[in-house]
PDB file of N, CA, C and O in Angstrom:
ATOM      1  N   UNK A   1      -2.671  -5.540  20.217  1.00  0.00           N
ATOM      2  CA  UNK A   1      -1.631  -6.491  19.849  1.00  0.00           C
ATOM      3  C   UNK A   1      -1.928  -7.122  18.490  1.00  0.00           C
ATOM      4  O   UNK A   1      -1.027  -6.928  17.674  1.00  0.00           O
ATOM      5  N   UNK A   2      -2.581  -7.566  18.212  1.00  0.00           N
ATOM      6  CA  UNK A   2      -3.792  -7.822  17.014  1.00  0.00           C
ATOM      7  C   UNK A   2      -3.341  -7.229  16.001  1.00  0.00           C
ATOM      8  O   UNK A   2      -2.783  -7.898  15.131  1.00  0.00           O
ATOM      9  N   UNK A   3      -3.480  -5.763  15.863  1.00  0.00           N
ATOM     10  CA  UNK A   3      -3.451  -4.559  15.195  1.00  0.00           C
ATOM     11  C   UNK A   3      -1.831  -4.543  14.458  1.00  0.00           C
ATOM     12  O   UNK A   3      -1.466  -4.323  13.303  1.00  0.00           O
ATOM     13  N   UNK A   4      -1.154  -4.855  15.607  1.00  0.00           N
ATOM     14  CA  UNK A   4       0.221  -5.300  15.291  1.00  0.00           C
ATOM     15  C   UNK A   4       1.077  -5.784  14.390  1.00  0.00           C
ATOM     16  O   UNK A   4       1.962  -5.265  13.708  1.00  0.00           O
ATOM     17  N   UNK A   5       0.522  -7.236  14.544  1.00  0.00           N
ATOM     18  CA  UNK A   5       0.340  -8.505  13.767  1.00  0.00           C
ATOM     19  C   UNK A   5      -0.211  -8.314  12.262  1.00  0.00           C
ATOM     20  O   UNK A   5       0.178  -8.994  11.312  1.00  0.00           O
ATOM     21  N   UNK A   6      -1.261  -7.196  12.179  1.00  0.00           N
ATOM     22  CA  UNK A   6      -1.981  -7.635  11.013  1.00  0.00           C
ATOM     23  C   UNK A   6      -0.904  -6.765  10.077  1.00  0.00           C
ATOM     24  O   UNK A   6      -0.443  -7.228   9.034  1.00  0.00           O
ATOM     25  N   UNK A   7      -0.539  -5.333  10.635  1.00  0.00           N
ATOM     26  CA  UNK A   7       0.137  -4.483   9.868  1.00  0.00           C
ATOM     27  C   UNK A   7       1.731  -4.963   9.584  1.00  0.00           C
ATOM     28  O   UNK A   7       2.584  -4.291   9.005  1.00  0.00           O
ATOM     29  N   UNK A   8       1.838  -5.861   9.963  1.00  0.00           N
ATOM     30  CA  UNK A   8       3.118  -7.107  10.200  1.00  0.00           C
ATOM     31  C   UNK A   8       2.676  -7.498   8.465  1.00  0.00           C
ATOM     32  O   UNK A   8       2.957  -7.084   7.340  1.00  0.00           O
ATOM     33  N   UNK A   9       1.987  -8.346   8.976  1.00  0.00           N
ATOM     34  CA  UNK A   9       1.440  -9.334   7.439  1.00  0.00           C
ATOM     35  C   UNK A   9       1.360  -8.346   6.167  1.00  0.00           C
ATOM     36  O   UNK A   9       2.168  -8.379   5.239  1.00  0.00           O
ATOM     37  N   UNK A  10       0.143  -7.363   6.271  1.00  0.00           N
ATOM     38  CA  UNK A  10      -0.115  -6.327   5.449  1.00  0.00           C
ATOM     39  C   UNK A  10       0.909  -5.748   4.805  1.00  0.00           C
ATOM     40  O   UNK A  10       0.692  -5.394   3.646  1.00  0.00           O
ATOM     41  N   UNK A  11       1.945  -5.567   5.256  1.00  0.00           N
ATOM     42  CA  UNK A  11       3.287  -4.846   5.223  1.00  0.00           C
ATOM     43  C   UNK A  11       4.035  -5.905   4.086  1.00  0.00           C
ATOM     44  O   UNK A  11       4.462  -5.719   2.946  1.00  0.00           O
ATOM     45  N   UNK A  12       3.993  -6.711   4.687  1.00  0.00           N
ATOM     46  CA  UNK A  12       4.680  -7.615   3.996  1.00  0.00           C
ATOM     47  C   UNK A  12       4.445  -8.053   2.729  1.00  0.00           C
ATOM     48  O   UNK A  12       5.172  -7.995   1.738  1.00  0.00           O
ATOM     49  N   UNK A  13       2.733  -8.745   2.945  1.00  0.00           N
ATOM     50  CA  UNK A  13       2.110  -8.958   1.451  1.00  0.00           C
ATOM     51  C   UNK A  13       2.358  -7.993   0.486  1.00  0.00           C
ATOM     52  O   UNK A  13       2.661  -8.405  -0.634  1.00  0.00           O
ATOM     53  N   UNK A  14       2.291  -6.711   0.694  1.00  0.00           N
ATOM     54  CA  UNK A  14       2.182  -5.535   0.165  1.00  0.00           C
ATOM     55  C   UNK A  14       4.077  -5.283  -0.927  1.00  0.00           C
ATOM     56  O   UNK A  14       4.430  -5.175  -2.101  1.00  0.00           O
ATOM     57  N   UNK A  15       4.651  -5.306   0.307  1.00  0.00           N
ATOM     58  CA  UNK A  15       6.139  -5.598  -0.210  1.00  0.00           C
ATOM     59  C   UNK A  15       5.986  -6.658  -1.315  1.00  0.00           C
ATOM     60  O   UNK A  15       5.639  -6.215  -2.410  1.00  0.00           O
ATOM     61  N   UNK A  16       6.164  -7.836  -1.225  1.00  0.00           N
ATOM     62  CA  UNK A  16       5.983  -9.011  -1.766  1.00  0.00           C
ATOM     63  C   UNK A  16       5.031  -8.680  -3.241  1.00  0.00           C
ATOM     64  O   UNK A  16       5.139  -9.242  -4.331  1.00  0.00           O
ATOM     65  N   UNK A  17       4.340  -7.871  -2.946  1.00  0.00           N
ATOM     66  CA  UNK A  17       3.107  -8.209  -4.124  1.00  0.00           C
ATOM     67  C   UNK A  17       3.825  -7.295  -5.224  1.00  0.00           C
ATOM     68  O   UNK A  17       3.865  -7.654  -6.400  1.00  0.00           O
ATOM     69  N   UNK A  18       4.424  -6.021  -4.753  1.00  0.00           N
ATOM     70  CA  UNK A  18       5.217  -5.391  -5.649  1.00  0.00           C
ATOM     71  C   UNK A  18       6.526  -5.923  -6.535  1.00  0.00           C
ATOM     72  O   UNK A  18       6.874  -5.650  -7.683  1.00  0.00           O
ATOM     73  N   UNK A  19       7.173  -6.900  -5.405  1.00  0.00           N
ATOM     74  CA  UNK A  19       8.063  -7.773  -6.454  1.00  0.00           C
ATOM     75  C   UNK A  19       8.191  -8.814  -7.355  1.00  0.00           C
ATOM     76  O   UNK A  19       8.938  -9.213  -8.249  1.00  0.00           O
ATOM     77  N   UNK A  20       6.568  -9.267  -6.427  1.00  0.00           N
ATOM     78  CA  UNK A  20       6.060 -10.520  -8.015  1.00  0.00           C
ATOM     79  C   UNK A  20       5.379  -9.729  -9.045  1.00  0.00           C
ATOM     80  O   UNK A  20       5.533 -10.201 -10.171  1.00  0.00           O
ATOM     81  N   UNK A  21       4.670  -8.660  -8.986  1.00  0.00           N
ATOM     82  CA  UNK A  21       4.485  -7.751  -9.968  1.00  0.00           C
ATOM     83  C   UNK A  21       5.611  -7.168 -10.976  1.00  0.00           C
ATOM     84  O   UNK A  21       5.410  -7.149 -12.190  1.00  0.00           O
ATOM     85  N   UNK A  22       6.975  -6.627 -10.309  1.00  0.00           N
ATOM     86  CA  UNK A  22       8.019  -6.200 -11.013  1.00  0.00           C
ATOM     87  C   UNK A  22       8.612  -7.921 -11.659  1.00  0.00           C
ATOM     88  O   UNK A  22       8.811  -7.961 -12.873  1.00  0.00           O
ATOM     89  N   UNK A  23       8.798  -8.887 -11.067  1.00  0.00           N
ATOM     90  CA  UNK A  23       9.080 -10.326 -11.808  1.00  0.00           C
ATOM     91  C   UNK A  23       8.131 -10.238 -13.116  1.00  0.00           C
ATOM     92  O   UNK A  23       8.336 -10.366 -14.323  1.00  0.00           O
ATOM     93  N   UNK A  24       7.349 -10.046 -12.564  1.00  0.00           N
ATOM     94  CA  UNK A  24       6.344 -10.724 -13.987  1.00  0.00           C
ATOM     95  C   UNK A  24       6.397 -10.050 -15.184  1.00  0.00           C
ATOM     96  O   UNK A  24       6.444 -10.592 -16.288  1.00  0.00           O
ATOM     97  N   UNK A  25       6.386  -8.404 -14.879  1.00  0.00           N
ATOM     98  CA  UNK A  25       6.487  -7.588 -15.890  1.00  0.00           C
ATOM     99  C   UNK A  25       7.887  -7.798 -16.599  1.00  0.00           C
ATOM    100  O   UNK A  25       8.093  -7.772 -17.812  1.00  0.00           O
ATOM    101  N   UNK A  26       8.692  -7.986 -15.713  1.00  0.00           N
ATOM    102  CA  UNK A  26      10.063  -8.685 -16.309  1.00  0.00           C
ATOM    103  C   UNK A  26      10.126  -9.794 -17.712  1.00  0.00           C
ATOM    104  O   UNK A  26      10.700  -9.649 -18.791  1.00  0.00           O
ATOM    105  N   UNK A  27       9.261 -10.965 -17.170  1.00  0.00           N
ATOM    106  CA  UNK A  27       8.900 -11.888 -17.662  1.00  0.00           C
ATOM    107  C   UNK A  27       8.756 -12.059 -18.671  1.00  0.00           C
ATOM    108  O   UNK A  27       9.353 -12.859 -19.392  1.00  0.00           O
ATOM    109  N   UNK A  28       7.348 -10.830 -19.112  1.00  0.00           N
ATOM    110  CA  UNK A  28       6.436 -10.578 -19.890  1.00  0.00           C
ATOM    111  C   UNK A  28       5.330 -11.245 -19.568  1.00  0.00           C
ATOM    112  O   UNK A  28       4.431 -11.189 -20.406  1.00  0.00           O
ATOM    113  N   UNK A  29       5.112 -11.917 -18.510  1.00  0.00           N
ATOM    114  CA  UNK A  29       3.924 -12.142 -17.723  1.00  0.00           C
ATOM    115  C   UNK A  29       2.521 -11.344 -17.331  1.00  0.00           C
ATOM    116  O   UNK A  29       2.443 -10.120 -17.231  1.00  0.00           O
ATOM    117  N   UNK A  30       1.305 -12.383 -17.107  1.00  0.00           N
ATOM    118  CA  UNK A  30       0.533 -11.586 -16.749  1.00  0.00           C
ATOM    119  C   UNK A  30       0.514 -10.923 -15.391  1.00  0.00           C
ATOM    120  O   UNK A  30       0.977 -11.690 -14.547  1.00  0.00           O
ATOM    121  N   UNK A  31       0.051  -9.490 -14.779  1.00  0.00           N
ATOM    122  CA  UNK A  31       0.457  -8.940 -13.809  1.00  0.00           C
ATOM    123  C   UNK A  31      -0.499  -8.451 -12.964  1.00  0.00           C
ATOM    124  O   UNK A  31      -1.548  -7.917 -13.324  1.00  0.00           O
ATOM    125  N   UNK A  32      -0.127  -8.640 -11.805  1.00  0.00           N
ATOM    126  CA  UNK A  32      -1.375  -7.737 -10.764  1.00  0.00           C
ATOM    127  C   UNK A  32      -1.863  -6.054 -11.316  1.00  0.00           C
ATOM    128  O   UNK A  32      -1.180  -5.177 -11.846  1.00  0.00           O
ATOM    129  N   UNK A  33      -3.048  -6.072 -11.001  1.00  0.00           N
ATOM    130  CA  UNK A  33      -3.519  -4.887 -11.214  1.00  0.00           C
ATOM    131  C   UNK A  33      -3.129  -3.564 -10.683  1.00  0.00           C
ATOM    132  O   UNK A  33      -2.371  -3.683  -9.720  1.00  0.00           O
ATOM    133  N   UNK A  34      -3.291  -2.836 -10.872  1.00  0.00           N
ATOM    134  CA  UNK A  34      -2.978  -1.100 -10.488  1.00  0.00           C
ATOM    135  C   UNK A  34      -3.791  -1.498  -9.208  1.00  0.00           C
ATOM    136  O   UNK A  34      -3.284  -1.580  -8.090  1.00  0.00           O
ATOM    137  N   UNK A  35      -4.995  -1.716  -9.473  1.00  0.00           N
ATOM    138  CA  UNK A  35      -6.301  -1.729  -8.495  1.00  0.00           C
ATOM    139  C   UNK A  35      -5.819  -2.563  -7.250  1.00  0.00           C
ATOM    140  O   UNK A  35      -6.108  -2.125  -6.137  1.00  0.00           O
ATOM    141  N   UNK A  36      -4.837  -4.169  -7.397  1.00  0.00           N
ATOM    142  CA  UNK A  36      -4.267  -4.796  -6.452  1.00  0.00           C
ATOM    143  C   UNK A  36      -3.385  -4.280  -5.660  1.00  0.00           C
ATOM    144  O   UNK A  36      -3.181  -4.755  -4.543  1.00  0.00           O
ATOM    145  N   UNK A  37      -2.767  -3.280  -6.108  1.00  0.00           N
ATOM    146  CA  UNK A  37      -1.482  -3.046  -5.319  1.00  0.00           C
ATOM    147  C   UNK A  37      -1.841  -1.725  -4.623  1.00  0.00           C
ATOM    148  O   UNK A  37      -1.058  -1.136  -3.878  1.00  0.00           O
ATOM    149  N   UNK A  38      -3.015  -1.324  -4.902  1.00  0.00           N
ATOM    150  CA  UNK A  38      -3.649   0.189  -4.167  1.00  0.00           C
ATOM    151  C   UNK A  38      -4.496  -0.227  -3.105  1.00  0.00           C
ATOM    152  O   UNK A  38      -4.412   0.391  -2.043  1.00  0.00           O
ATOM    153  N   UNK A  39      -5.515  -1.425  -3.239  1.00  0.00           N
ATOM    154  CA  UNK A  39      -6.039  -1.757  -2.171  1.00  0.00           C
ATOM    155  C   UNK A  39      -5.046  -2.425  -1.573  1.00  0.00           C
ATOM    156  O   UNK A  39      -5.810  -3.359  -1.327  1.00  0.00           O
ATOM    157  N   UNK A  40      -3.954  -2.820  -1.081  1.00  0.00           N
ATOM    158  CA  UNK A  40      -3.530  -3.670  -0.324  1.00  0.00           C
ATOM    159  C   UNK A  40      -2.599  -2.629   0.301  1.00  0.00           C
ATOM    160  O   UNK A  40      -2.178  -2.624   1.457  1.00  0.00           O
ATOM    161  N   UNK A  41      -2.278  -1.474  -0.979  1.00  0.00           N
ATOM    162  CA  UNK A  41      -1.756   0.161   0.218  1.00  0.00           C
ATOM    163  C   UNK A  41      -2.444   0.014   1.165  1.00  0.00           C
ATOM    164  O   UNK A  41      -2.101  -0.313   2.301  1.00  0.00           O
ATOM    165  N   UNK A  42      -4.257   0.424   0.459  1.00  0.00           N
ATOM    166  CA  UNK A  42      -5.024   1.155   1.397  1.00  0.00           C
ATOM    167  C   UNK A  42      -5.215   0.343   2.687  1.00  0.00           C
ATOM    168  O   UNK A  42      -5.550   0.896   3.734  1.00  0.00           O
ATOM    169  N   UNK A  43      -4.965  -1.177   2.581  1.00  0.00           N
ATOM    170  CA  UNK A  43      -5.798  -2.134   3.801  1.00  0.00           C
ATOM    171  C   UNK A  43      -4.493  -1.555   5.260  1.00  0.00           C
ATOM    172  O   UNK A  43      -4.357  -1.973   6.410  1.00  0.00           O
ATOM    173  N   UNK A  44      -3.877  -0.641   4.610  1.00  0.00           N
ATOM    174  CA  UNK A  44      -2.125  -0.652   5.878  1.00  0.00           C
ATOM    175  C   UNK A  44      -1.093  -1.043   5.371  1.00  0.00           C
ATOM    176  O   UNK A  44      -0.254  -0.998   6.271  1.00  0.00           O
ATOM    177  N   UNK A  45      -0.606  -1.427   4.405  1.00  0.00           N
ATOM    178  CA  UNK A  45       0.247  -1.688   3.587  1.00  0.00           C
ATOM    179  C   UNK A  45       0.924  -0.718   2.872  1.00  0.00           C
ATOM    180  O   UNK A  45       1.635  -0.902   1.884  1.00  0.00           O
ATOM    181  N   UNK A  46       0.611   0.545   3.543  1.00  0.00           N
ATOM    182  CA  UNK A  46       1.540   1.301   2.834  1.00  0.00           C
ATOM    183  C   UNK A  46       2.971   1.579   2.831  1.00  0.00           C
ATOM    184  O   UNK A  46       3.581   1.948   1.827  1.00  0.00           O
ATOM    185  N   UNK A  47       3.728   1.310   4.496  1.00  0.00           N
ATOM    186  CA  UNK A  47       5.254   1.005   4.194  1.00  0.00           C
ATOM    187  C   UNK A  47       5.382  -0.010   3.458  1.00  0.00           C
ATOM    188  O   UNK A  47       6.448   0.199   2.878  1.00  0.00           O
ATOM    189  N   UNK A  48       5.088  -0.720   3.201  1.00  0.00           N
ATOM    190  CA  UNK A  48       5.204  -2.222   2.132  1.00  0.00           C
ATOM    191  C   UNK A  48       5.494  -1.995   0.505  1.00  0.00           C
ATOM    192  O   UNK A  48       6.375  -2.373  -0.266  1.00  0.00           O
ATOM    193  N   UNK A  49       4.317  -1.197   0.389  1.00  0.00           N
ATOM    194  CA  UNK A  49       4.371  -0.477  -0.931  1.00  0.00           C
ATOM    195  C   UNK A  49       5.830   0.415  -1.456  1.00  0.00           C
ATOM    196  O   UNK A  49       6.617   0.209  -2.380  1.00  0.00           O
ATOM    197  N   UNK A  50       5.760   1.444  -0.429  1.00  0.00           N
ATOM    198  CA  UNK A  50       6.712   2.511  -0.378  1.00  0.00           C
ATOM    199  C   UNK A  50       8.303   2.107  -0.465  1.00  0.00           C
ATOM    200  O   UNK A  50       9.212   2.676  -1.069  1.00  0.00           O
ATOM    201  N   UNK A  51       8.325   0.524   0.627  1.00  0.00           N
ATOM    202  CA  UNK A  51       9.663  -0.319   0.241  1.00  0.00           C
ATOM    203  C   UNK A  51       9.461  -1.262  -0.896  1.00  0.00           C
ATOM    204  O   UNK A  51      10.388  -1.954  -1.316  1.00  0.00           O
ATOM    205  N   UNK A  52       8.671  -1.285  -1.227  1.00  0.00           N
ATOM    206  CA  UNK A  52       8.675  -2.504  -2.765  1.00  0.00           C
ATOM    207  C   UNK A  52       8.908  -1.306  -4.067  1.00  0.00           C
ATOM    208  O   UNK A  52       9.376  -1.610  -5.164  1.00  0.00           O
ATOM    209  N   UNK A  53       8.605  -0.325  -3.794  1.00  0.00           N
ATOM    210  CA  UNK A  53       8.106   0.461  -4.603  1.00  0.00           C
ATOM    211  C   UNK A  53      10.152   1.179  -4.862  1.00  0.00           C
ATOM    212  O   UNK A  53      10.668   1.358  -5.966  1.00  0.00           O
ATOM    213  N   UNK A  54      10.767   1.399  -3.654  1.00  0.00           N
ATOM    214  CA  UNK A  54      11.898   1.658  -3.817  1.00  0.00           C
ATOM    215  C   UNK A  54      12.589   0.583  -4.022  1.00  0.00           C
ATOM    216  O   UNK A  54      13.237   0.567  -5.069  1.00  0.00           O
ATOM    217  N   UNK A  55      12.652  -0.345  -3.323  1.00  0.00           N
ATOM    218  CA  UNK A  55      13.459  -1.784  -3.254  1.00  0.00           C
ATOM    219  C   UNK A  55      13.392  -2.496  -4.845  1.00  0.00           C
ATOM    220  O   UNK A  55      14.379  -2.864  -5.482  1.00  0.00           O
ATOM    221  N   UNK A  56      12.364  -2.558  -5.168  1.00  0.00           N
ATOM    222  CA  UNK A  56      12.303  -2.921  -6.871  1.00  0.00           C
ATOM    223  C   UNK A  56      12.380  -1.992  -7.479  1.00  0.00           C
ATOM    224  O   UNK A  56      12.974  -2.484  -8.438  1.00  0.00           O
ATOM    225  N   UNK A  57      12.291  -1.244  -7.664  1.00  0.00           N
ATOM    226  CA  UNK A  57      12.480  -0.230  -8.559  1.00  0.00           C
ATOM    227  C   UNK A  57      11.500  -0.318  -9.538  1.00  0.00           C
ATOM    228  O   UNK A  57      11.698  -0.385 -10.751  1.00  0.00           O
ATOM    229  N   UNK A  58      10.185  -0.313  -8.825  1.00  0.00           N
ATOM    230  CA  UNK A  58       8.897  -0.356  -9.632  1.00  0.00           C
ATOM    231  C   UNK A  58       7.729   0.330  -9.146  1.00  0.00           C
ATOM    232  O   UNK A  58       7.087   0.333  -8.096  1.00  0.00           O
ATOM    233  N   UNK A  59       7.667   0.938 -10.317  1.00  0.00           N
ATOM    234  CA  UNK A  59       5.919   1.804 -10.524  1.00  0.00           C
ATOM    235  C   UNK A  59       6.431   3.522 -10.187  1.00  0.00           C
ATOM    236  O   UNK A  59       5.720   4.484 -10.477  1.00  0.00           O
ATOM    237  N   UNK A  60       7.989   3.651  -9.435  1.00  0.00           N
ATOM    238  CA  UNK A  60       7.852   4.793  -9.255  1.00  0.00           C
ATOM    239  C   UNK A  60       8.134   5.949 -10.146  1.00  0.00           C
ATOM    240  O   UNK A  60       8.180   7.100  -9.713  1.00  0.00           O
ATOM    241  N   UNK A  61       8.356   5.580 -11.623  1.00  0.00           N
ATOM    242  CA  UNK A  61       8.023   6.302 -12.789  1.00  0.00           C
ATOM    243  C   UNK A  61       7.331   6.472 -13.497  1.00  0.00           C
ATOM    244  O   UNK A  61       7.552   6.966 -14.602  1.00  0.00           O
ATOM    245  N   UNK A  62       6.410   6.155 -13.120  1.00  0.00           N
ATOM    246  CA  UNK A  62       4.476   6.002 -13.337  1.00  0.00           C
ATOM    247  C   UNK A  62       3.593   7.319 -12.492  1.00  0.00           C
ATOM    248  O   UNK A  62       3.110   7.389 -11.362  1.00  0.00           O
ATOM    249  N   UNK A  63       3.659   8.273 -13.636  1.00  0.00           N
ATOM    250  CA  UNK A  63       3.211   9.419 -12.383  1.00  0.00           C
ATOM    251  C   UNK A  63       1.270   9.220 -11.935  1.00  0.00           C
ATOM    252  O   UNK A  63       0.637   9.776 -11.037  1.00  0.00           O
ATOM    253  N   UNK A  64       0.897   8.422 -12.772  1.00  0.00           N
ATOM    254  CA  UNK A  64      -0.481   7.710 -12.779  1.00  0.00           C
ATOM    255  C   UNK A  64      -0.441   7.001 -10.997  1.00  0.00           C
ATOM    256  O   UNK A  64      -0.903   7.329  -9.904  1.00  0.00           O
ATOM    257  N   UNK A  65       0.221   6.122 -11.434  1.00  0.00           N
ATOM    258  CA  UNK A  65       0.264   5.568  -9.957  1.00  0.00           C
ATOM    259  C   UNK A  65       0.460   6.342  -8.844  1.00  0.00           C
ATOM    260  O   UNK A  65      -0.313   6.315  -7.886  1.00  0.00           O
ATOM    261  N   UNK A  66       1.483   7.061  -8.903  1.00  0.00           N
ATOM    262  CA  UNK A  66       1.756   8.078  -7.819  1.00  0.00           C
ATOM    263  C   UNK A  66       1.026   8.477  -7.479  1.00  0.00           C
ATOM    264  O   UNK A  66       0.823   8.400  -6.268  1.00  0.00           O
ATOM    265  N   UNK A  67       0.106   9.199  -8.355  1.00  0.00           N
ATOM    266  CA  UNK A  67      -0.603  10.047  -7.686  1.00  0.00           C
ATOM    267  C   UNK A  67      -1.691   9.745  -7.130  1.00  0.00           C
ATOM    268  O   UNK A  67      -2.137  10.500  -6.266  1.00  0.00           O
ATOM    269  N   UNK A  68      -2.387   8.553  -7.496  1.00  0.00           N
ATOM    270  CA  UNK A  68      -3.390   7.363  -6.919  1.00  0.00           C
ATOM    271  C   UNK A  68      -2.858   7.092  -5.581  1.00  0.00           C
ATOM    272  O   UNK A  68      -3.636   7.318  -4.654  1.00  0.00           O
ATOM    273  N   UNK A  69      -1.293   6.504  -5.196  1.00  0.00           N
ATOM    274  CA  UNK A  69      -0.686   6.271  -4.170  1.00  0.00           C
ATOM    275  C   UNK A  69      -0.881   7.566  -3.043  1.00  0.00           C
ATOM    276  O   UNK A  69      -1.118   7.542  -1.836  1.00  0.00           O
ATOM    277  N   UNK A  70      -0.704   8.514  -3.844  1.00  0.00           N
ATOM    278  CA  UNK A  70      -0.765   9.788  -2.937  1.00  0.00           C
ATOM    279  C   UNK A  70      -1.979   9.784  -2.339  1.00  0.00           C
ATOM    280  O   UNK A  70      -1.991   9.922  -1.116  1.00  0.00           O
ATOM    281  N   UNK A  71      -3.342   9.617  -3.108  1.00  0.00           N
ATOM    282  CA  UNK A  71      -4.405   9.377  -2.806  1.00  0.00           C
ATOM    283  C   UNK A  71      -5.308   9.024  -2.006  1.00  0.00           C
ATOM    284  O   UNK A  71      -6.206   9.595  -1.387  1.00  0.00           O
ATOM    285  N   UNK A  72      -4.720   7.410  -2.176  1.00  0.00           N
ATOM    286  CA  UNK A  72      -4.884   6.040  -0.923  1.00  0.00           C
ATOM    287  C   UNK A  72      -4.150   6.667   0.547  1.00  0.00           C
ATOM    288  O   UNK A  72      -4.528   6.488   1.704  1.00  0.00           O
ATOM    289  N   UNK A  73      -3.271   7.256   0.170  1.00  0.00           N
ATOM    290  CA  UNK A  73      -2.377   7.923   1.557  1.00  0.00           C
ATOM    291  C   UNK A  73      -2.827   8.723   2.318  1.00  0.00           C
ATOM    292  O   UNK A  73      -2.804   8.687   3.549  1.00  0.00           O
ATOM    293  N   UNK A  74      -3.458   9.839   1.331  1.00  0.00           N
ATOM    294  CA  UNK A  74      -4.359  10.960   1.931  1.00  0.00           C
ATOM    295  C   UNK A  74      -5.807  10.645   2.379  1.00  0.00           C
ATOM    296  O   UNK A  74      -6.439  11.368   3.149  1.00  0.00           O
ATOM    297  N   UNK A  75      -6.151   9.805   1.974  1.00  0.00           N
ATOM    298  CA  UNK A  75      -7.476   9.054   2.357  1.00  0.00           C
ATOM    299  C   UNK A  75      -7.222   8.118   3.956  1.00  0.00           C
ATOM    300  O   UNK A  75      -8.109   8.161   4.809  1.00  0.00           O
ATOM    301  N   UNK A  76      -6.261   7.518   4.134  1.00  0.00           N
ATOM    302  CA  UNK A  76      -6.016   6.961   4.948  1.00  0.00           C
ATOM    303  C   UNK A  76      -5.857   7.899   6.370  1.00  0.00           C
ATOM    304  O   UNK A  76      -6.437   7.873   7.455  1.00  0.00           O
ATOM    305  N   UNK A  77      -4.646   8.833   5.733  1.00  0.00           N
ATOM    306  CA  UNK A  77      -4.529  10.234   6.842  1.00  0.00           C
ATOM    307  C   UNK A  77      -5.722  10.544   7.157  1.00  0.00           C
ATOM    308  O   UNK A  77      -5.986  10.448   8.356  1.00  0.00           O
ATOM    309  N   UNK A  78      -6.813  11.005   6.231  1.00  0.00           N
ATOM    310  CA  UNK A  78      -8.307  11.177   6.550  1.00  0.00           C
ATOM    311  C   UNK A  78      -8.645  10.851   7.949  1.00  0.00           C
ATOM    312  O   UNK A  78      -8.737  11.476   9.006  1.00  0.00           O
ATOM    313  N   UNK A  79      -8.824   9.391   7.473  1.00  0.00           N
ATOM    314  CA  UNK A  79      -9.661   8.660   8.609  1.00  0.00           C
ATOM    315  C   UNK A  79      -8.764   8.047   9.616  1.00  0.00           C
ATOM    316  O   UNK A  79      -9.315   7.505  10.575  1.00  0.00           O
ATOM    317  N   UNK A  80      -7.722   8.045   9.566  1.00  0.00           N
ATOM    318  CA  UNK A  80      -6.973   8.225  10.854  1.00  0.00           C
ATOM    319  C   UNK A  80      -7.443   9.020  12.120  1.00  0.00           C
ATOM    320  O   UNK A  80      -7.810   8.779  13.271  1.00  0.00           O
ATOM    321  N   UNK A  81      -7.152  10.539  10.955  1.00  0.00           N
ATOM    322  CA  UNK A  81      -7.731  11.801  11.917  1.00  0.00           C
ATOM    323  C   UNK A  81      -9.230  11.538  12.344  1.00  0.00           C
ATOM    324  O   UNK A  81      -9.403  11.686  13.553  1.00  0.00           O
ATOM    325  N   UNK A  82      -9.985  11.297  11.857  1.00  0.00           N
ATOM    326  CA  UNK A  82     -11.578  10.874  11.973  1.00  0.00           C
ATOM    327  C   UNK A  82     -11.400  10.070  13.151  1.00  0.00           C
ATOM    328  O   UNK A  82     -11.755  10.583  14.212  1.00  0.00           O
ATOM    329  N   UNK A  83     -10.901   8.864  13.173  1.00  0.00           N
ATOM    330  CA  UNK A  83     -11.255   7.602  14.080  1.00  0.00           C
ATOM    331  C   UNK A  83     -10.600   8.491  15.256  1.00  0.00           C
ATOM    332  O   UNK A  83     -11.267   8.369  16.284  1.00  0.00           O
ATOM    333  N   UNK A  84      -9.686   9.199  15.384  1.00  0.00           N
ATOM    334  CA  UNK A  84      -9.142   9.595  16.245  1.00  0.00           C
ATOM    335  C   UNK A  84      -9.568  10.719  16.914  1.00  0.00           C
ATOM    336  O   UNK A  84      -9.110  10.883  18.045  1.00  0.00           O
ATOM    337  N   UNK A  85     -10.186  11.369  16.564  1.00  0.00           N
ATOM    338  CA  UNK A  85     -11.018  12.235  16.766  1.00  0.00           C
ATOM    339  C   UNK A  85     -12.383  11.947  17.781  1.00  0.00           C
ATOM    340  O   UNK A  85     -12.861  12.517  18.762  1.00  0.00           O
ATOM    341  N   UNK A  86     -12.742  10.676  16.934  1.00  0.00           N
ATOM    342  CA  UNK A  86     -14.350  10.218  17.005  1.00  0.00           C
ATOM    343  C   UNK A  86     -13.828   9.306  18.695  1.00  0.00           C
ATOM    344  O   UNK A  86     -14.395   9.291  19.787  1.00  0.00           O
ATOM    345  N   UNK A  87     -12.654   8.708  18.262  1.00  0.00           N
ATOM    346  CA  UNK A  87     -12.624   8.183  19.907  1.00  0.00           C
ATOM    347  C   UNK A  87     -11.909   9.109  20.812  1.00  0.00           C
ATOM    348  O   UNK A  87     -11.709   8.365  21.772  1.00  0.00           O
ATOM    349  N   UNK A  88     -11.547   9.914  21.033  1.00  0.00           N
ATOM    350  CA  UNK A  88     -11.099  10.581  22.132  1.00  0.00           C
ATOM    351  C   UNK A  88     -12.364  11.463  22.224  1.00  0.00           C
ATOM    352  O   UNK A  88     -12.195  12.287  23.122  1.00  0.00           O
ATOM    353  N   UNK A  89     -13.270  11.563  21.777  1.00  0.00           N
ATOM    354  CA  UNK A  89     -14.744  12.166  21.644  1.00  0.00           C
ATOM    355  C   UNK A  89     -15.479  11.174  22.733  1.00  0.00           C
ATOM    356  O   UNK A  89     -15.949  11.723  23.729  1.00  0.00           O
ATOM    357  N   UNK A  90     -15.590   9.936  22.624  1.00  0.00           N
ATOM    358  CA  UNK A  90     -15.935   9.100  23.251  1.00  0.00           C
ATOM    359  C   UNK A  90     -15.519   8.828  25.109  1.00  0.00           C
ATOM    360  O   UNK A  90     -16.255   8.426  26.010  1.00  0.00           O
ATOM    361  N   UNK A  91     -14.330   9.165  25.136  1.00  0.00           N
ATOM    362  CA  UNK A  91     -13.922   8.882  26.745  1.00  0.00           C
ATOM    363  C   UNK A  91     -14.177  10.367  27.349  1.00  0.00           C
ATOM    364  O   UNK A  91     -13.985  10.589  28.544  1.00  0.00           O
TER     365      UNK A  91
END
């Protein structure tokens, strides 16, 4: 239930962080990092990303990012499969 909740928040921040990022760059403001908005993919935040990322209409003409995004994604799939693996190993 926990698990829930957090990917609730995660999701969200993640959304959110992409549109104060697209504000700012607007602005001409200073802006969250490449590095911010990839770890907060990687923490579970990746529908967040994926809708900030369409919903603003930011970063997804950045083939740099993308492919980092792709990255964090495939890394995640990783250890998905791993943890999942490692516990049905267990019972």
């Amino acid at each position: 239930m926990a698990l829930k909740y957090y990917l609730i928040i995660i999701t969200l921040l993640t959304f959110l962080s992409f549109g104060w990022d697209k504000r700012m760059a607007k602005n001409g403001q200073r802006r969250l990092s490449e590095s911010v908005l990839l770890i907060l993919t990687f923490l579970g935040g990746t529908f967040g990303a994926l809708l900030g990322m369409t919903f603003f209409k930011h970063k997804y003409a950045k083939k740099t990012f993308i492919l980092k995004l792709i990255l964090v994604v495939g890394v995640q799939l990783g250890l998905i499969f791993l943890l999942k693996e490692h516990l049905t190993d267990q019972q």
